[in-house]
C-alpha positions as CSV (number, residue, x, y, z in Angstrom):
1,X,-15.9,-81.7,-168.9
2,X,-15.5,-85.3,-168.1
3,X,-12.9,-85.9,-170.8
4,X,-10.5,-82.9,-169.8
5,X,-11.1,-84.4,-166.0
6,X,-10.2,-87.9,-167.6
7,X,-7.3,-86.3,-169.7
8,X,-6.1,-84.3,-166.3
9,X,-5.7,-87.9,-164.8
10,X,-4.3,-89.4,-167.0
11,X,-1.4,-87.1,-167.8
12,X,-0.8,-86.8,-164.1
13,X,-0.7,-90.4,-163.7
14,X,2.1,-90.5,-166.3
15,X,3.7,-87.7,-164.7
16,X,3.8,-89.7,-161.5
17,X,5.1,-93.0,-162.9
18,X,7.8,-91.0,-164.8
19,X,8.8,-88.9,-161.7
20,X,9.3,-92.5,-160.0
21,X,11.2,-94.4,-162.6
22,X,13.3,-91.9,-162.7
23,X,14.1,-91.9,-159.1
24,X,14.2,-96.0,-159.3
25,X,17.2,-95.3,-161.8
26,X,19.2,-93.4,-159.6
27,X,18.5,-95.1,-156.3
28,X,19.7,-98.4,-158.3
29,X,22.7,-96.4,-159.7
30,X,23.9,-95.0,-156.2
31,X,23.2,-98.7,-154.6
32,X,25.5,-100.4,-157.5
33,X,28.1,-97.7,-156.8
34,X,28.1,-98.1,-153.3
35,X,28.6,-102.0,-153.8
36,X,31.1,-101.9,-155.7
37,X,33.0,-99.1,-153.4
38,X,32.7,-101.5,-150.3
């Protein structure tokens, strides 16, 4: 019980950290793109 709870975590946290890479990456891309518009 404790290991699926620990496994639940842990693919969740990896989830999260994915999810916000991923949105890092296109925040920098859109930010690069508006510099070099202006």
């Amino acid at each position: 019980m404790a290991l699926l709870v620990g496994m639940t975590i842990i693919i969740a946290a990896v989830g999260i950290i994915y999810i916000a890479s991923q949105l890092n990456e296109q925040a920098s891309v859109q930010s690069r793109f508006l510099i070099e518009k202006a």
